[in-house]
DSSP file (Angstrom, degrees, kcal/mol; ACC not computed):
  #  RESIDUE AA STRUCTURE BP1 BP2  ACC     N-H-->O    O-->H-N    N-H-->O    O-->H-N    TCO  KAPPA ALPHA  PHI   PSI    X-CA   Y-CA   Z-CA
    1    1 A X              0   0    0      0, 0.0    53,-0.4     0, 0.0    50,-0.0   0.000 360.0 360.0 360.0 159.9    0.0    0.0    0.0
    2    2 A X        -     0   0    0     51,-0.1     2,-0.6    48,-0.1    50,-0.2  -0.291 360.0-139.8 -75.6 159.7    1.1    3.7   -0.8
    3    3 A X  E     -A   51   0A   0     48,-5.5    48,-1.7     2,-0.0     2,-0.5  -0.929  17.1-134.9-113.5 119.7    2.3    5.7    2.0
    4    4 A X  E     -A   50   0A   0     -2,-0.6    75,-2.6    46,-0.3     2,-0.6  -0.568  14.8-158.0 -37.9  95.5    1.3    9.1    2.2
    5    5 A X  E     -AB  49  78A   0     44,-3.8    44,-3.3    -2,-0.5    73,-0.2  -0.753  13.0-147.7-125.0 150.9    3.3   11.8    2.8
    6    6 A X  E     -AB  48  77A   0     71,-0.8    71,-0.7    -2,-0.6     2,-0.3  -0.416  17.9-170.3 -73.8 135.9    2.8   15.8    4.2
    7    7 A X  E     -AB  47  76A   0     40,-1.9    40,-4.8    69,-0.2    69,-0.2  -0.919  13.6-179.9-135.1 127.0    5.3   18.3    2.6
    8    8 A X        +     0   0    0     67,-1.0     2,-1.7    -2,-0.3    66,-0.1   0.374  50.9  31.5 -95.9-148.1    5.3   22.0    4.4
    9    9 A X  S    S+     0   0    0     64,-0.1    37,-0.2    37,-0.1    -1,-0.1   0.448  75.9 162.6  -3.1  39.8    7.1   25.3    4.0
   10   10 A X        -     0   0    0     35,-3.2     2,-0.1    -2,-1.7    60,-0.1  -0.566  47.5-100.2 -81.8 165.9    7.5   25.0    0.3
   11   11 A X    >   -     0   0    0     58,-0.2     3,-0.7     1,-0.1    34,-0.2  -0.224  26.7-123.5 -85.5 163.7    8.3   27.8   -1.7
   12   12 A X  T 3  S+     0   0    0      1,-0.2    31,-0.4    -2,-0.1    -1,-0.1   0.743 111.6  57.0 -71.7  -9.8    5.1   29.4   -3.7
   13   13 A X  T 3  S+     0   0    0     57,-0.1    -1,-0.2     2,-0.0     2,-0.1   0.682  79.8 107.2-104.0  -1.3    7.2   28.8   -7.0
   14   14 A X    <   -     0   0    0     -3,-0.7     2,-0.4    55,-0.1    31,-0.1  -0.247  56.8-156.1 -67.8 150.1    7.7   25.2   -6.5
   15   15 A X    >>  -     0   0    0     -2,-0.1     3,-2.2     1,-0.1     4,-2.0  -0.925  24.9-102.9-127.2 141.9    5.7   23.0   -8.9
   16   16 A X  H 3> S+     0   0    0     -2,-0.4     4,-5.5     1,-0.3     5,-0.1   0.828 126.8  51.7 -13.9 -49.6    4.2   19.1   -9.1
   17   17 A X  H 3> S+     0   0    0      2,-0.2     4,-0.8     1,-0.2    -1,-0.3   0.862 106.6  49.5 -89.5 -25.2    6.6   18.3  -11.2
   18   18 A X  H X> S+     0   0    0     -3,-2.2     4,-2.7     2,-0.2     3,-0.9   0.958 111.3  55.6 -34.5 -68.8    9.6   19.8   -8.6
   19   19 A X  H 3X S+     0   0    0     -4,-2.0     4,-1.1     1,-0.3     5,-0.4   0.891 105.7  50.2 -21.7 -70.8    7.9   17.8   -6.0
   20   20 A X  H 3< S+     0   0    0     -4,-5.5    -1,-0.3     1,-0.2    -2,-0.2   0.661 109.6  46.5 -71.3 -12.8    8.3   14.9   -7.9
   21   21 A X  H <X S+     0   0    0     -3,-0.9     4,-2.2    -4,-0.8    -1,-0.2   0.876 113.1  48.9 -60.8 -45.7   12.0   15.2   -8.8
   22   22 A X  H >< S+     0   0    0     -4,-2.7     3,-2.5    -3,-0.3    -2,-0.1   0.948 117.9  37.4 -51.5 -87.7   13.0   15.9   -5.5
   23   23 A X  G >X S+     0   0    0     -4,-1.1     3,-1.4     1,-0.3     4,-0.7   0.632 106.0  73.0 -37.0 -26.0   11.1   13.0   -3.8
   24   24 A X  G >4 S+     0   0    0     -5,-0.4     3,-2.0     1,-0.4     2,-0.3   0.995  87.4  64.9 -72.1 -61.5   11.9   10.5   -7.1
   25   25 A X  G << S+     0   0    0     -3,-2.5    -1,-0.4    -4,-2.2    -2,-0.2   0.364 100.5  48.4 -69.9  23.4   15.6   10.3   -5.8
   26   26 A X  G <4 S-     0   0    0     -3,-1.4    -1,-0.2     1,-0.3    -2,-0.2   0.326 129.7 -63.0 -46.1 -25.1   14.4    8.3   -2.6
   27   27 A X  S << S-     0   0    0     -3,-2.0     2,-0.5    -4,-0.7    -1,-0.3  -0.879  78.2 -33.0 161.8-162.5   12.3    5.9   -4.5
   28   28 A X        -     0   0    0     -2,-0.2    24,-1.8    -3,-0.1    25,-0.5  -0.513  48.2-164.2 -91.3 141.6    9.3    5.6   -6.7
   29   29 A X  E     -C   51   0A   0     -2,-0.5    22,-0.2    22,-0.2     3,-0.1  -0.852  12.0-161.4-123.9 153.9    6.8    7.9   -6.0
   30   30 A X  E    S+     0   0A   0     20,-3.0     2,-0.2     1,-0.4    21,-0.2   0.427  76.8   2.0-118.7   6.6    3.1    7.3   -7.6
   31   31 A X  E     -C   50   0A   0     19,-0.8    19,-0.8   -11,-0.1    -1,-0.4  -0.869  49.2-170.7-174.0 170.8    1.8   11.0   -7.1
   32   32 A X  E     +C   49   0A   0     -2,-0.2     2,-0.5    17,-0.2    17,-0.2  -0.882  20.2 172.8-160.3 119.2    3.0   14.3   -6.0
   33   33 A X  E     -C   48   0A   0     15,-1.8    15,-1.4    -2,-0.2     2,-0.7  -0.987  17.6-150.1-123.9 142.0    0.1   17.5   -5.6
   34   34 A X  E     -C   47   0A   0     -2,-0.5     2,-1.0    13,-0.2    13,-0.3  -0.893  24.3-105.3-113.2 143.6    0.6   20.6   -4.2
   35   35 A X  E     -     0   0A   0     11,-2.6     9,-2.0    -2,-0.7    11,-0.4  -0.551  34.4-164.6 -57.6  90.9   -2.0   22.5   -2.5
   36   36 A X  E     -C   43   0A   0     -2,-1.0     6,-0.3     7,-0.3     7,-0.3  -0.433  27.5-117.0 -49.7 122.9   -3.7   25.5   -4.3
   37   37 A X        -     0   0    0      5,-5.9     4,-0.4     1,-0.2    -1,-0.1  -0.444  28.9-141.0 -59.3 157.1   -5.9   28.6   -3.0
   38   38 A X  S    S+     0   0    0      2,-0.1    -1,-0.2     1,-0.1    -2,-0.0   0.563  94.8  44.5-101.7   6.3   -9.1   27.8   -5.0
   39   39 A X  S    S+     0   0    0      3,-0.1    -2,-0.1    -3,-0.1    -1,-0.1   0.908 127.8  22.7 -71.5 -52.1   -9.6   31.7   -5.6
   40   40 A X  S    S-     0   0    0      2,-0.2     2,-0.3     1,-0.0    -2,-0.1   0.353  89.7-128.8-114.7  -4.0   -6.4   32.6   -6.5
   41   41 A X        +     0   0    0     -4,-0.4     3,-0.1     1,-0.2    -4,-0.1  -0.175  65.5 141.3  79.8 -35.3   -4.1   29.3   -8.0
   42   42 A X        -     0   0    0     -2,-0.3    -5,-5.9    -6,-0.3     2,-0.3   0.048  61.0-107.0 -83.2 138.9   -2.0   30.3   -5.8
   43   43 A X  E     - C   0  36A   0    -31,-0.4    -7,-0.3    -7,-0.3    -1,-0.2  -0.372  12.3-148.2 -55.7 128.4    0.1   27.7   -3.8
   44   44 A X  E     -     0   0A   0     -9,-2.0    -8,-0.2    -2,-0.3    -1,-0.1   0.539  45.6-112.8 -73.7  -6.6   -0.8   27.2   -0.1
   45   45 A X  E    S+     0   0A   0      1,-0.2   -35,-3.2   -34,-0.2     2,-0.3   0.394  86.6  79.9  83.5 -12.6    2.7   26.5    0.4
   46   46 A X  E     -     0   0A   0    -11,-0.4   -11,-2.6   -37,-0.2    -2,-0.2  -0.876  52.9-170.9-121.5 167.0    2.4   22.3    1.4
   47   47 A X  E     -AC   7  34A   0    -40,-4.8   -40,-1.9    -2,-0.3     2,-0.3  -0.762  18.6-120.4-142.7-171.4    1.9   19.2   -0.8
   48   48 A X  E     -AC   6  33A   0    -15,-1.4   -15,-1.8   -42,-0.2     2,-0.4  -0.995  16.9-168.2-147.0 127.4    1.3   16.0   -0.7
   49   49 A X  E     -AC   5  32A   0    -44,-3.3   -44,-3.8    -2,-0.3     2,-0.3  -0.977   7.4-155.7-143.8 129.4    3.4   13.0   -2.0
   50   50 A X  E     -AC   4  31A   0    -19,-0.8   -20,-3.0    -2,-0.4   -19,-0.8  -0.732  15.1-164.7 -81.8 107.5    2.3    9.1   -2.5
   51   51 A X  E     -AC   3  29A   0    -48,-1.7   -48,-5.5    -2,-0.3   -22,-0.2  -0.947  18.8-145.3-111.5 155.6    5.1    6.3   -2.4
   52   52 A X  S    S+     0   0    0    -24,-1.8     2,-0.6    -2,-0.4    -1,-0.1   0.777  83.5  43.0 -73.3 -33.7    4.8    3.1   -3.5
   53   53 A X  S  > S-     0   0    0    -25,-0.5     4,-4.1     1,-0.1    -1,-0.2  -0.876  71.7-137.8-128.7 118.0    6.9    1.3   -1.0
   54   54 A X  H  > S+     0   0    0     -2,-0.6     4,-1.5   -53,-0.4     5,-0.3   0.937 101.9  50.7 -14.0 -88.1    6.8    2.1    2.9
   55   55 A X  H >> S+     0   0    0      2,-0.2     4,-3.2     1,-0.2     3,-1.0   0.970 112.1  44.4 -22.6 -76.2   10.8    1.8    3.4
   56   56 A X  H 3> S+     0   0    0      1,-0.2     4,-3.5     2,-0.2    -2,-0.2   0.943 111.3  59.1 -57.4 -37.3   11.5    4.2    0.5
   57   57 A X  H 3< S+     0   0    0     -4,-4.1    -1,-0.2     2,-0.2    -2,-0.2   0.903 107.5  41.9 -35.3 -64.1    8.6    6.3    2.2
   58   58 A X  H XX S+     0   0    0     -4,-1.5     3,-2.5    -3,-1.0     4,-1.8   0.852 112.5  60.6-103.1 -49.0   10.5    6.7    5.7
   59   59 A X  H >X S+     0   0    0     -4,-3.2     4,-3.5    -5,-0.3     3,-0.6   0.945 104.0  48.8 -30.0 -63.3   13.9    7.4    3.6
   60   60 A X  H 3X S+     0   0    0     -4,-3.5     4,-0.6    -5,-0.2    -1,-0.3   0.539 111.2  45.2 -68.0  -0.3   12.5   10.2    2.1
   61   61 A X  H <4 S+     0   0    0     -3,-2.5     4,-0.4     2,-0.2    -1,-0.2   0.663 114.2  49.1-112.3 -23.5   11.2   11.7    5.4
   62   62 A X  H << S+     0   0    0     -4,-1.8    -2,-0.2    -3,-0.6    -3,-0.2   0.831 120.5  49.3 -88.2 -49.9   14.8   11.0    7.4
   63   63 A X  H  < S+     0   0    0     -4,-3.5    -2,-0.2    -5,-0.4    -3,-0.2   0.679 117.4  21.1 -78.4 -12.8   16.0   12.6    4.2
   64   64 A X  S >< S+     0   0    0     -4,-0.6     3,-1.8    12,-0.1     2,-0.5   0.234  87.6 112.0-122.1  -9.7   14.4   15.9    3.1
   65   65 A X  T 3  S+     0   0    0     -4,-0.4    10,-0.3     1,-0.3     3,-0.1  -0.664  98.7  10.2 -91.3 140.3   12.7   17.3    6.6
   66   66 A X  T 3  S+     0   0    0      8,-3.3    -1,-0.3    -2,-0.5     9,-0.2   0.205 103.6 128.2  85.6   0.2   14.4   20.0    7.5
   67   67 A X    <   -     0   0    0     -3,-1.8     7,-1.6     7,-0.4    -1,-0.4  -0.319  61.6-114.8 -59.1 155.3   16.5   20.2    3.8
   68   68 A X  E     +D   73   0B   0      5,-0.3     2,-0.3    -3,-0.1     5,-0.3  -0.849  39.3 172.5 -97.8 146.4   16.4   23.4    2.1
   69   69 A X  E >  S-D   72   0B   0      3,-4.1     3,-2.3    -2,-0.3   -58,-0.2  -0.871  73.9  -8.1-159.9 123.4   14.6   23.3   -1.3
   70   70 A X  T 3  S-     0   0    0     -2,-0.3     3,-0.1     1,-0.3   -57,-0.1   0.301 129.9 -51.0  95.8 -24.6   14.2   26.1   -2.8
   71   71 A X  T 3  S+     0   0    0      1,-0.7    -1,-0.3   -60,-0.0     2,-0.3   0.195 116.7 108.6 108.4 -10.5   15.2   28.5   -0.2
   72   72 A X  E <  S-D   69   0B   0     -3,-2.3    -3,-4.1   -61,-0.0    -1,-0.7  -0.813  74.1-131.4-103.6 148.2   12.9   26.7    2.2
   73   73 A X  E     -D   68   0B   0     -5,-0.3    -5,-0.3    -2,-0.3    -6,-0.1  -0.890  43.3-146.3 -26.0  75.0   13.5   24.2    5.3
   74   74 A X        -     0   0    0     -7,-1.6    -8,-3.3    -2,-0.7     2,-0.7  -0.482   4.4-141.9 -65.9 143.8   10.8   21.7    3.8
   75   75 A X        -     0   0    0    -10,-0.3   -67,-1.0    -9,-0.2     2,-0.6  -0.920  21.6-176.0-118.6  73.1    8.7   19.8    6.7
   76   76 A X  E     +B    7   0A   0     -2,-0.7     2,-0.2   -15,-0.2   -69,-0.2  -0.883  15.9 146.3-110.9 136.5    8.1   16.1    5.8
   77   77 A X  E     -B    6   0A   0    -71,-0.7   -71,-0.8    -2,-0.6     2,-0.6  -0.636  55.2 -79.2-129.0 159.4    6.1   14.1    8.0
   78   78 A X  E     -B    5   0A   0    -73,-0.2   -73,-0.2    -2,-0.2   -71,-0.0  -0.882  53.9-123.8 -67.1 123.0    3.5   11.0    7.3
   79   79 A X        -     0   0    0    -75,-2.6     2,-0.4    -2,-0.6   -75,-0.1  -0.201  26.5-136.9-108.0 125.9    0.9   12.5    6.5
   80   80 A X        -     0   0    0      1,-0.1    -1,-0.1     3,-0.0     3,-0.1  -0.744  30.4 -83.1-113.5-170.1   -2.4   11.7    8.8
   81   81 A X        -     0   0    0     -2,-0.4     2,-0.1     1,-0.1    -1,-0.1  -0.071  47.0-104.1 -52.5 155.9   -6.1   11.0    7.8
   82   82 A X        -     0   0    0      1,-0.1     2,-0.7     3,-0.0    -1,-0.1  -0.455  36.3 -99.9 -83.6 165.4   -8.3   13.5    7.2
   83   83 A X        -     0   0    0      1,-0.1    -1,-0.1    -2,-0.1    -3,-0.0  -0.726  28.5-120.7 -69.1 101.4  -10.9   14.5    9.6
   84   84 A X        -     0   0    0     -2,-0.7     2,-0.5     1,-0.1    -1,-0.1  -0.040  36.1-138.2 -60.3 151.7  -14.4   13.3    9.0
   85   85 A X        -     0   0    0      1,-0.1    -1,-0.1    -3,-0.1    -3,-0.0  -0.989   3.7-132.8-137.6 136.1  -16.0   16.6    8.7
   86   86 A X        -     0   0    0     -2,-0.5     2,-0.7     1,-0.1    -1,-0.1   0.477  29.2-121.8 -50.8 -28.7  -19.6   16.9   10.7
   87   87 A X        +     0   0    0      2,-0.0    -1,-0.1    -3,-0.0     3,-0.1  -0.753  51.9 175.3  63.9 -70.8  -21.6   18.6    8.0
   88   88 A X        +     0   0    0     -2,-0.7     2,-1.2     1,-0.1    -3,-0.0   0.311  28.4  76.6  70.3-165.8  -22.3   21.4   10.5
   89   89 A X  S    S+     0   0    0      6,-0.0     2,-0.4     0, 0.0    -1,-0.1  -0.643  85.1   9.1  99.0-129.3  -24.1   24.5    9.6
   90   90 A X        -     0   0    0     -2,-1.2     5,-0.2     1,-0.1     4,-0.1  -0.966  68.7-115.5-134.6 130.7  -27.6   24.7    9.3
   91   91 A X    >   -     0   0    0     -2,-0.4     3,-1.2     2,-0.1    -1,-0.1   0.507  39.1 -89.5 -31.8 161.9  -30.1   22.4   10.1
   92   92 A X  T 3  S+     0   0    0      1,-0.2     2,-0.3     2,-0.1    -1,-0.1   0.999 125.7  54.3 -38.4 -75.4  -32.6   20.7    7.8
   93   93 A X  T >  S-     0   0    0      1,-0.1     6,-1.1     2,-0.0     3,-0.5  -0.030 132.8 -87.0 -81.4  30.4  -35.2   23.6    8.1
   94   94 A X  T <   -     0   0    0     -3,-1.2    -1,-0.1    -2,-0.3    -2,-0.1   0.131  61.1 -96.6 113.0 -26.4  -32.4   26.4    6.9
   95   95 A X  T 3  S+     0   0    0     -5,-0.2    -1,-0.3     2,-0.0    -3,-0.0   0.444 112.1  94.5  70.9  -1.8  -31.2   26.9   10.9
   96   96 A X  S <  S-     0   0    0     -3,-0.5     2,-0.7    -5,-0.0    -2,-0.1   0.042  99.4-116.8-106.3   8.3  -33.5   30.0   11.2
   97   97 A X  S    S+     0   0    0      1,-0.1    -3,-0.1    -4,-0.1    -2,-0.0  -0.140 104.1  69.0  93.3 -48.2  -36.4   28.0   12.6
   98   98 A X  S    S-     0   0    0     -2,-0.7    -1,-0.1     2,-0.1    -4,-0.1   0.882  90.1-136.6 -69.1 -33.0  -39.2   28.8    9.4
   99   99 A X  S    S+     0   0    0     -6,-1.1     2,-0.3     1,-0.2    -5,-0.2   0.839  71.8 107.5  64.1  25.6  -37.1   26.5    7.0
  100  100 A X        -     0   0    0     -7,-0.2    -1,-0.2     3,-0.2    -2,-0.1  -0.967  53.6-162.5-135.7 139.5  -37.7   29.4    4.1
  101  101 A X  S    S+     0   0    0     -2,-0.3    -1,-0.2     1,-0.1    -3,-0.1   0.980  79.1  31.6 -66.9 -80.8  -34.9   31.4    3.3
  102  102 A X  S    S+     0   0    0      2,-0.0     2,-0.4     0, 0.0    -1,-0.1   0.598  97.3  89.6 -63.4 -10.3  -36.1   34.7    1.4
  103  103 A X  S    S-     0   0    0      1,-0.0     2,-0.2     0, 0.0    -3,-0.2  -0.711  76.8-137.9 -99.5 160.1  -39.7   35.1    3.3
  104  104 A X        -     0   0    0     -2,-0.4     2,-0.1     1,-0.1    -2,-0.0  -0.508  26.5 -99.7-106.1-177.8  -39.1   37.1    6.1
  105  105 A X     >  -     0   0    0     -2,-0.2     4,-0.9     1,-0.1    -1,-0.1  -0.378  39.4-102.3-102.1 175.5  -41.1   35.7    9.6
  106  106 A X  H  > S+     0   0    0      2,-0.2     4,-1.6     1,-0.1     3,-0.1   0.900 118.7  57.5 -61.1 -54.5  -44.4   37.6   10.5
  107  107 A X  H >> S+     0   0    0      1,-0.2     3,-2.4     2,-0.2     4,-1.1   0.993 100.9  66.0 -67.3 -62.8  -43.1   40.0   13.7
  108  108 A X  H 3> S+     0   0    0      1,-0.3     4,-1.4     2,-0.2     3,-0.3   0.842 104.4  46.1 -32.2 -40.8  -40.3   41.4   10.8
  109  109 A X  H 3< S+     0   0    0     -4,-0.9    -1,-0.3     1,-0.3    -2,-0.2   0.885 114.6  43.5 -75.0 -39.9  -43.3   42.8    9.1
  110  110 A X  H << S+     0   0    0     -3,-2.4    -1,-0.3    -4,-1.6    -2,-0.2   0.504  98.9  62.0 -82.5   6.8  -44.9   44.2   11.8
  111  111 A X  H  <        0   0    0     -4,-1.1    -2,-0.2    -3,-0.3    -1,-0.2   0.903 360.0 360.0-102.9 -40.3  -42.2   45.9   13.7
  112  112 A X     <        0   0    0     -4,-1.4    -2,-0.2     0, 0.0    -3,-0.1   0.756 360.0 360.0 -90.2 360.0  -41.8   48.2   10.0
């Protein structure tokens, strides 16, 4: 199974394809992303990189955290799972009790 791994403090000009050079001389690596604002393109400054084999995985984390690349101290870790995320928010009925967005409640009307 792949191992997953966190890469931090990268520079904003580094690219996928950097990533994947770097990380390539440690072993084979089966994907490389970097994170992106989704407003702006712009890099978030971490990435994310997939090896195929465990070993080669732990190599690449004894070997590049704390490296410079780029001009950066890069930060690689094993990466953990993501966080089941609640839904959260608003309710069924809108969260404002009426469960209609745009009609405004009865006392709103009287009060102008």
């Amino acid at each position: 199974m792949a191992t997953k791994l966190f890469v931090g403090n990268l520079s904003f000009n580094a690219t996928t394809a950097d990533l994947e050079a770097l990380f390539g001389q440690a072993g084979a690596v089966s994907s490389a992303t970097i994170i992106s604002d989704k407003f702006s393109g712009q890099s978030r400054g971490f990435g994310f990189v997939e090896m195929d084999n465990h070993q080669e995985a732990q190599a690449a984390i004894e070997r590049f955290n704390g490296s410079d690349f780029q001009g950066r101290a890069l930060t690689v870790n094993e990466a953990r799972p993501r966080p089941e995320r609640s839904g959260g928010g608003r309710s069924s009925s809108g969260g404002y009790g009426g469960g209609t967005w745009n009609k405004p409640s009865r006392d709103f009307d009287r009060r102008w």
